[in-house]
C-alpha positions as CSV (number, residue, x, y, z in Angstrom):
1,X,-58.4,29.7,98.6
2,X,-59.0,30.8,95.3
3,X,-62.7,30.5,94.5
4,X,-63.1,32.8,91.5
5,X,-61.7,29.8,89.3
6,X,-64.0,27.4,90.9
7,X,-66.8,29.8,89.8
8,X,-65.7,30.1,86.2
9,X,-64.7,26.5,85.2
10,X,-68.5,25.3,86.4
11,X,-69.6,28.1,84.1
12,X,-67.8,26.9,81.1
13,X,-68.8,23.3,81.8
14,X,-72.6,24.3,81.9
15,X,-72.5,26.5,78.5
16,X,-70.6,23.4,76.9
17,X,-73.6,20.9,78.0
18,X,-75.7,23.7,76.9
19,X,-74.2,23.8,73.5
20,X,-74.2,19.9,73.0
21,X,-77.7,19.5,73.3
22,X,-78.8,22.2,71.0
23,X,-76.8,20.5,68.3
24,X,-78.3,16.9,69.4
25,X,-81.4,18.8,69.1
26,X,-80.6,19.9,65.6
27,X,-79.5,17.1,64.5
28,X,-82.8,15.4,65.6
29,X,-85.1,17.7,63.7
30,X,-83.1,17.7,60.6
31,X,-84.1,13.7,60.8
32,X,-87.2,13.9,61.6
33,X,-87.7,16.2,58.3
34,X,-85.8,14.0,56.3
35,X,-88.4,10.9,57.6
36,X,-91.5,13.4,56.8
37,X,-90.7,14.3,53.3
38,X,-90.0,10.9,52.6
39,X,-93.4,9.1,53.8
40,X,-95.2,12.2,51.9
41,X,-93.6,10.9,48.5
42,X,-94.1,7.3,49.0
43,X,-97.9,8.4,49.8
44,X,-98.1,10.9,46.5
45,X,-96.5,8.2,44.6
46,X,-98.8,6.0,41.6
47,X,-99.4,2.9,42.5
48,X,-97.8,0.8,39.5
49,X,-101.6,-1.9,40.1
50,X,-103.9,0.9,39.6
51,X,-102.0,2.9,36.6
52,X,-100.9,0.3,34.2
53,X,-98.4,2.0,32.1
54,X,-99.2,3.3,28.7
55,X,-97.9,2.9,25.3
56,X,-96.7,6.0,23.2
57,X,-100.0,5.3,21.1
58,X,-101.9,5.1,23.9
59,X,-103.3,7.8,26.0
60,X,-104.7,8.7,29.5
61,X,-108.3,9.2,29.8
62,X,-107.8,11.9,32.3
63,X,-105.4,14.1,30.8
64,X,-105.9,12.8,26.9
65,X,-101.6,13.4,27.1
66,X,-99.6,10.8,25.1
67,X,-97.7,9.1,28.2
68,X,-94.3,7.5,27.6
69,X,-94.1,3.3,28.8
70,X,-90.8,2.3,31.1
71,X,-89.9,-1.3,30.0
72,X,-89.7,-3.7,32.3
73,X,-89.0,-7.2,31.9
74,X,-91.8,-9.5,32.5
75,X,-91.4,-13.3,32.7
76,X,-92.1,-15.0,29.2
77,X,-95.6,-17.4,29.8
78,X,-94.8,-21.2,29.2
79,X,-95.9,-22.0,25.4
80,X,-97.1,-25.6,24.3
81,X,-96.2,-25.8,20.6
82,X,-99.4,-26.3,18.1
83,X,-98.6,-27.7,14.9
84,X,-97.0,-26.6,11.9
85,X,-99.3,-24.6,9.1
86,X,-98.5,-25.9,6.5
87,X,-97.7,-23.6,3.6
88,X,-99.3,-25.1,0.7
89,X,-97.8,-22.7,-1.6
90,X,-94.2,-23.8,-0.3
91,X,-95.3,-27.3,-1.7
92,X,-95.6,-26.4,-5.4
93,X,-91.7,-26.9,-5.3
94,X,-92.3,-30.3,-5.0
95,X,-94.3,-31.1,-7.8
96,X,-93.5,-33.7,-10.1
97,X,-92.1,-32.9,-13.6
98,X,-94.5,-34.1,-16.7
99,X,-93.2,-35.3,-19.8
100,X,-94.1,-33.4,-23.1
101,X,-97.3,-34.0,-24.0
102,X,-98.5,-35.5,-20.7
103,X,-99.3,-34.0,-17.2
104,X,-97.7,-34.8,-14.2
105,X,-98.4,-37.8,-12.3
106,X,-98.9,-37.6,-8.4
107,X,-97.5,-40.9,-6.9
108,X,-95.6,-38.8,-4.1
109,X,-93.6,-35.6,-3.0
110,X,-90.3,-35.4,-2.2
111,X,-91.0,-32.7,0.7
112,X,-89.1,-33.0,3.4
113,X,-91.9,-32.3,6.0
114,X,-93.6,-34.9,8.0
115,X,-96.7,-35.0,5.6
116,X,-98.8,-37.7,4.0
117,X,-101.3,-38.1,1.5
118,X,-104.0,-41.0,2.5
119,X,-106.7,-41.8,-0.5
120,X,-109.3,-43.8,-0.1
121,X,-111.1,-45.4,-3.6
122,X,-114.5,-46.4,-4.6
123,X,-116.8,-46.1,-1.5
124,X,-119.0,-49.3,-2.2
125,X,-119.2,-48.6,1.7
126,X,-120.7,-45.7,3.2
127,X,-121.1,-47.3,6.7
128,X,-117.0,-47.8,6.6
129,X,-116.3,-44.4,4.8
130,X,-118.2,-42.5,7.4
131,X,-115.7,-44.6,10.3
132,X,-112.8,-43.7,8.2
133,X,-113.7,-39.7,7.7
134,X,-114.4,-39.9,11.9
135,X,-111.1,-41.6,12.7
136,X,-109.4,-38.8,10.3
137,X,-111.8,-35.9,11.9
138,X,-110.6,-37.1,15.3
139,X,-106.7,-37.1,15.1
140,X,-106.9,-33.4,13.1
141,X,-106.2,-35.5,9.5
142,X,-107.6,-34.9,6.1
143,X,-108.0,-37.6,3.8
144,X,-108.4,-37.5,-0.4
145,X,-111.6,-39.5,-1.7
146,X,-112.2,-40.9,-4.9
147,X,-115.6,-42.2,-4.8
148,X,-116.8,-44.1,-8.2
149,X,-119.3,-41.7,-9.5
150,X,-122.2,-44.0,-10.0
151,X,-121.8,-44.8,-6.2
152,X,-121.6,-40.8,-5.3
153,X,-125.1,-40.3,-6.0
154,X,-126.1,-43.0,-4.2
155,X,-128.2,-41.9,-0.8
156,X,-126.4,-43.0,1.8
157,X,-123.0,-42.5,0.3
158,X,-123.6,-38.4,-0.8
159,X,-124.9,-37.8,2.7
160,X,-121.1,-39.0,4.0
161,X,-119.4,-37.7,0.6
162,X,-120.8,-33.8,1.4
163,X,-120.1,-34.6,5.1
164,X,-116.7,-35.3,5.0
165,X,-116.4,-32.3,2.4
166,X,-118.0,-29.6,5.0
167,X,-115.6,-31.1,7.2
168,X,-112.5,-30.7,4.9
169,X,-111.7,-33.6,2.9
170,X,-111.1,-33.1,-0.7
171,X,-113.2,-35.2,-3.8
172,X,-111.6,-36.0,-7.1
173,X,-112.5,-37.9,-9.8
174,X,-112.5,-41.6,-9.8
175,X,-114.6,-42.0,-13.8
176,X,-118.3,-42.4,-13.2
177,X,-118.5,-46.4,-13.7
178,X,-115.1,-47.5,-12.6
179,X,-113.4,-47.3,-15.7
180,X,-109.7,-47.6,-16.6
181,X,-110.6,-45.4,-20.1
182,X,-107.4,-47.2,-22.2
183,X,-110.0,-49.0,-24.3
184,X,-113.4,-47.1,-24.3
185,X,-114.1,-44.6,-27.0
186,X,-113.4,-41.0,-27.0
187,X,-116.6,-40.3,-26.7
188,X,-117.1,-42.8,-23.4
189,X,-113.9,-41.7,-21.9
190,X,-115.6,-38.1,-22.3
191,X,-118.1,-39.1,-20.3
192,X,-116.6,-41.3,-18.0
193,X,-114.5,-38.1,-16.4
194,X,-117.1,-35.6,-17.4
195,X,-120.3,-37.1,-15.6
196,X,-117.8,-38.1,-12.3
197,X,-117.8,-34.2,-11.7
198,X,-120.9,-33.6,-12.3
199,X,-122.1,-35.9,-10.1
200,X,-120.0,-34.3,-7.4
201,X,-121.3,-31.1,-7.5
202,X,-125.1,-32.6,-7.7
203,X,-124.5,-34.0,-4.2
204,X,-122.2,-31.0,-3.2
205,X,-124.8,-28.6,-4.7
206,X,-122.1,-26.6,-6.1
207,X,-120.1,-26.2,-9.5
208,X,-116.9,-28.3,-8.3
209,X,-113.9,-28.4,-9.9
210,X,-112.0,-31.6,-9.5
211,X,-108.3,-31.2,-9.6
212,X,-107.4,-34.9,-9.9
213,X,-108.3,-38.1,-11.9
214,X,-107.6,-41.7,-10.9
215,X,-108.9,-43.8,-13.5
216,X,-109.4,-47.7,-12.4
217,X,-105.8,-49.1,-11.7
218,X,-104.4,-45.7,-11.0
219,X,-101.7,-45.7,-13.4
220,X,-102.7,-43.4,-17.0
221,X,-98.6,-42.3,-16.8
222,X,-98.6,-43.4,-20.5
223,X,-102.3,-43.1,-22.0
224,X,-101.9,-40.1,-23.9
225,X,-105.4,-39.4,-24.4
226,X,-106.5,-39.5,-21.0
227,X,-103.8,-36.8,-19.9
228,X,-104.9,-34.9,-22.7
229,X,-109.2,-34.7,-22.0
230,X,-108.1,-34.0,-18.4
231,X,-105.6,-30.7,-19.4
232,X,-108.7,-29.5,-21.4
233,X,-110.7,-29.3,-18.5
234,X,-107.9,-28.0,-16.6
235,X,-106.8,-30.6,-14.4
236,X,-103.6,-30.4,-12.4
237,X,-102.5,-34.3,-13.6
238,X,-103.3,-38.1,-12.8
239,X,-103.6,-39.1,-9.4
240,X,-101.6,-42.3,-8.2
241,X,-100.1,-43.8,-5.0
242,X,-96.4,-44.5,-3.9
243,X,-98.0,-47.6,-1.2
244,X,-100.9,-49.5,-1.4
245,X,-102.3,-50.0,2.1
246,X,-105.2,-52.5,0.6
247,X,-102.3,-55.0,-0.8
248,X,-100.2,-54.7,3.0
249,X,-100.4,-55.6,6.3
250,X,-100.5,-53.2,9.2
251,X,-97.4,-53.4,10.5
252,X,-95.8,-53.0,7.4
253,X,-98.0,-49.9,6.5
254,X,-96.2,-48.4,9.6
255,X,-93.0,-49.6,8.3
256,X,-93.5,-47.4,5.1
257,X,-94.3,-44.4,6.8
258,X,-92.1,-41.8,5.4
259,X,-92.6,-37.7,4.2
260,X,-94.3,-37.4,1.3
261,X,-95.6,-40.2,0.7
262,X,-99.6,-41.1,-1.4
263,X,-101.1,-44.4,0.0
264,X,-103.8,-46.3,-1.3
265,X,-106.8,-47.4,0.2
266,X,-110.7,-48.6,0.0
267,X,-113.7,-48.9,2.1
268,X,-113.4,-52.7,2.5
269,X,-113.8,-54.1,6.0
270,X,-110.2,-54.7,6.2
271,X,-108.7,-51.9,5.1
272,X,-111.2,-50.1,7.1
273,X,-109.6,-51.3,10.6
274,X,-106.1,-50.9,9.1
275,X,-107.1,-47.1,8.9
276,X,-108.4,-46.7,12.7
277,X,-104.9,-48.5,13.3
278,X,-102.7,-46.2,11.0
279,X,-104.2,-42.5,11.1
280,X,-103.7,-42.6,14.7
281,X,-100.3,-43.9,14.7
282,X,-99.0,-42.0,12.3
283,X,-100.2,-38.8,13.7
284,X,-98.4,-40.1,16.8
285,X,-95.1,-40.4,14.8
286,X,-95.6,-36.6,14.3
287,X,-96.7,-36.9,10.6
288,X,-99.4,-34.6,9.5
289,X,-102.0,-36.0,7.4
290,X,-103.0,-33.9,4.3
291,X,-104.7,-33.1,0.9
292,X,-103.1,-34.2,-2.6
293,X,-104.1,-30.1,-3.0
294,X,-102.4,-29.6,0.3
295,X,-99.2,-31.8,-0.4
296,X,-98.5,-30.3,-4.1
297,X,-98.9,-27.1,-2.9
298,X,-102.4,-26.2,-5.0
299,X,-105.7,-24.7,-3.8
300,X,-108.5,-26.2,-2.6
301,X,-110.9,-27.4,-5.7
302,X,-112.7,-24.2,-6.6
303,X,-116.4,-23.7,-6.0
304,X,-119.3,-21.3,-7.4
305,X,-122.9,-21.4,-7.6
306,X,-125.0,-23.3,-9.8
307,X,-126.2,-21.4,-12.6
308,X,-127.6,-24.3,-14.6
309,X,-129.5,-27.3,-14.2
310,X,-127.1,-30.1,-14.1
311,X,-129.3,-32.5,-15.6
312,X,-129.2,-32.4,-19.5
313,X,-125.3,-31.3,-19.9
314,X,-123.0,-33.2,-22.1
315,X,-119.5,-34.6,-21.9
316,X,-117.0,-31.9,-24.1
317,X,-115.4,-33.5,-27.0
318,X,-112.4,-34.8,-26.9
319,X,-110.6,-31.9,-29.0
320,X,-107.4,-33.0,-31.2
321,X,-104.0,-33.2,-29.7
322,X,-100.7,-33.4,-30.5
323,X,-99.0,-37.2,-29.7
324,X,-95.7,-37.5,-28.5
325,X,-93.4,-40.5,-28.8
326,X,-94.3,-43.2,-26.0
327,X,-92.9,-46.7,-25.6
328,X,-95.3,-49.6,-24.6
329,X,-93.9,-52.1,-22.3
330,X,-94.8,-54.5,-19.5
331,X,-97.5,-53.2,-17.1
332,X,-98.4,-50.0,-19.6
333,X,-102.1,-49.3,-19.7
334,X,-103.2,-47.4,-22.6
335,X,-105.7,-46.3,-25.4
336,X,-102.3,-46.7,-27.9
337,X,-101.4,-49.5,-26.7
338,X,-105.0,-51.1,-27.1
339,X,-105.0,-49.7,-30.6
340,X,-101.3,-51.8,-31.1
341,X,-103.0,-55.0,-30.3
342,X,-105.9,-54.3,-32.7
343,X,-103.3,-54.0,-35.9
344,X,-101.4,-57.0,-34.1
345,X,-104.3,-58.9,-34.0
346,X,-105.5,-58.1,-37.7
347,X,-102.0,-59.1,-38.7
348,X,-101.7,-62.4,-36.9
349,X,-99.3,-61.5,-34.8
350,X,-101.4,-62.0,-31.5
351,X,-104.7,-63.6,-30.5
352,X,-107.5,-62.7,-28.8
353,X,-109.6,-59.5,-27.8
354,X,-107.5,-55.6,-27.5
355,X,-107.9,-54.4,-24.1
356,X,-105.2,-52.1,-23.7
357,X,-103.3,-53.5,-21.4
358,X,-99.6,-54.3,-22.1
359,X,-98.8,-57.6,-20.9
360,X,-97.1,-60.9,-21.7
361,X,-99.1,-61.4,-25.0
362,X,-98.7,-58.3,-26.6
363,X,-94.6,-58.4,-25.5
364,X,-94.6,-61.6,-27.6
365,X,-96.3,-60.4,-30.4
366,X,-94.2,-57.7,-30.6
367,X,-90.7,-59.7,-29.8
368,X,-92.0,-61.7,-33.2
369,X,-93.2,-59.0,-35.2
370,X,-89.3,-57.1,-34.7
371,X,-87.7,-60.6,-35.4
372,X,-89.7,-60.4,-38.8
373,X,-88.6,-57.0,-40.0
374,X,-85.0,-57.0,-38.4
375,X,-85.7,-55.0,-35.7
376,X,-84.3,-56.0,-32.0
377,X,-86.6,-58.3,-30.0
378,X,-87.1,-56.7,-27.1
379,X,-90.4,-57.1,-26.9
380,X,-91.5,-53.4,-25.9
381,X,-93.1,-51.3,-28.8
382,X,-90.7,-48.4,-29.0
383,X,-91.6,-45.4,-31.9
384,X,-89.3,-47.6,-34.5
385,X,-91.8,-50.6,-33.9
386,X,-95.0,-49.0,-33.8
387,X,-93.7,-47.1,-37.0
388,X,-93.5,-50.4,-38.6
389,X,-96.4,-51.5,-37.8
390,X,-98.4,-49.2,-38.6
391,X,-96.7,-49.5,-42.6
392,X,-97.5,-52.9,-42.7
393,X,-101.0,-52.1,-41.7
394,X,-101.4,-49.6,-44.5
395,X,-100.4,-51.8,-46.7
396,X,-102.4,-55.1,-45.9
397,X,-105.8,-52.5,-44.5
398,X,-105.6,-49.4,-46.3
399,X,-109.4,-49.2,-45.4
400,X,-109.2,-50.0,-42.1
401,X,-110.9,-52.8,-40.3
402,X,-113.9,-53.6,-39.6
């Protein structure tokens, strides 16, 4: 029997188990270091709640050391849209054109944004005017007011006039008395614009400066005179409409709605309810309701403190100005035209009192008085027949009339 190789192979067997478990033993430990230095890390490690990063001009109070920031996307917030701001500068683009020797007229704008001009005439009512600035107030719309100035200083209407102003609205000029100025004198129309203001900033208790005129009727497009008074008291231009809501029904005022548009309306009872009815609806159509300073793109009227006692000023004269060629036709209200029906009348071509308004009598007068002198009979008082006119009135009134 051979027992010395017995002996030696359980030897080798042992030092092999030997050697296995010292390296399971090693491997073990090298593990167990690995799992150590890592839960150390995560322990020393910021926490990204408490230490907000910082931006490159921001710095930590502790070490007052400019700290770098690591972008990270963050989820965008869900916005609700507010409404456009309107860039009233944007608007002057939109302006209408004036003729020579006129200023513009402001019937509408041909912006293409969802705006709107509403004016609102006279105020005989206070009681409705203060519903109609509320309604506006409430749906985030501004309205335009020409209040007649003799019913400005009234009590009850200044309280709602200066209200509606310290809430936004704008005040322009609608003549003092209710005037349409084509056949007053200079020095009435003088007055007529001149006192309107002045009554504004009485109630206001500021020097206002009124950027519009709206005489009675609306349209002045042709009375020379008128634009001229308002450009020397710096005016931007007459003030009319492109839709009357006081002439319309309700349904089709919403039919009309469109950008840009002026409408027309008064303190009446009726058109009073077709306002809370309209400013609401349109500003549900997504129209924004502005300013005539707002919708051409001009400042609001400026202010400044009284300096002087407003009672005891006088209307400026009307200072000379330079008349350029107009036509007089159907529907034309003006001081020229009014003076054309005075020579008419004096040369028994038309019957009657002037008033300066243009209509079917003076078209006739004038069809006859061409038909006389060889001229066209169309009726309308072009340059040519005013021209003649006026030599035939030389001729038969070279003082004048009385």
């Amino acid at each position: 029997m051979n027992y010395g190789r017995g002996a030696g192979a359980r030897r080798r067997r042992q030092r092999d188990r030997r050697l296995l478990i010292a390296a399971a033993a090693g491997v073990l430990a090298v593990i167990l270091i690995v799992v150590l230095i890592l839960v150390l890390r995560r322990r020393n490690a910021p926490d990204p709640v408490q230490q907000p990063p910082l931006t490159q001009t921001e710095t930590s109070e502790a070490t007052a050391e400019p700290m770098l920031t690591i972008d990270t996307p963050q989820p965008t917030p869900a916005t609700t849209p507010g409404p456009t701001v309107l860039d009233t500068s944007a608007n002057s683009v939109y302006r209408p054109v004036a003729e020579a020797g006129f200023l513009p007229v402001f019937d509408h704008s041909d912006t293409p944004e969802n705006i709107i001009a509403i004016t609102v005439d006279d105020v005989y009512q206070a009681e409705n005017l203060q519903t109609i600035v509320n309604v506006a107030l409430d749906n985030g719309a501004k309205l335009t007011i020409f209040p007649v100035g003799e019913n400005a200083v009234k009590a009850e209407q200044a309280d709602v006039l200066r209200f509606a102003w310290e809430n936004g609205m704008e005040l322009e000029n609608h003549t003092m008395t209710h005037n349409g100025l084509y056949n007053c004198t200079d020095e009435e129309l003088a007055w007529e614009i001149y006192q309107q203001n002045l009554s504004l900033s009485s109630i206001l208790g500021v020097e206002y400066s009124v950027h519009f005129l709206r005489p009675k009727g609306g349209s002045a497009k042709d009375d020379q005179r008128i634009h001229a008074y308002c450009s020397q008291l710096g005016y931007a231009g007459i003030a009319h409409w492109k839709y009357s809501g006081s002439k319309n029904e309700i349904e089709d005022i919403k039919a009309s709605l469109a950008p840009g548009t002026v409408y027309l309306f008064h303190t009446t009872n009726g058109d009073t309810q077709k306002l809370e009815e309209f400013i609401p609806y349109a500003v549900g159509q997504g129209y924004r309701l502005v300013t005539l300073n707002q919708m051409f793109g001009y400042p609001d009227n400026e202010t400044a403190a009284l300096t002087e006692p407003i009672e005891g000023r006088t209307a400026p004269a009307l200072q000379p100005y330079d008349e350029a060629p107009v036509t007089y036709k159907r529907t034309t209200y003006a001081y020229g035209a009014y003076l054309l029906q005075q020579k008419l009348i004096a040369l028994g071509y038309m019957s009657g009192e002037a008033d300066g308004v243009y209509g079917k009598d003076s078209a006739t007068a004038v069809s006859t008085f061409q038909s006389s002198v060889g001229l066209p009979a169309t009726g309308e008082a072009d340059p040519e027949t005013q021209a003649k006119i006026d030599e035939l009135f030389q001729i038969k009134f070279p003082n004048g009339i009385s």
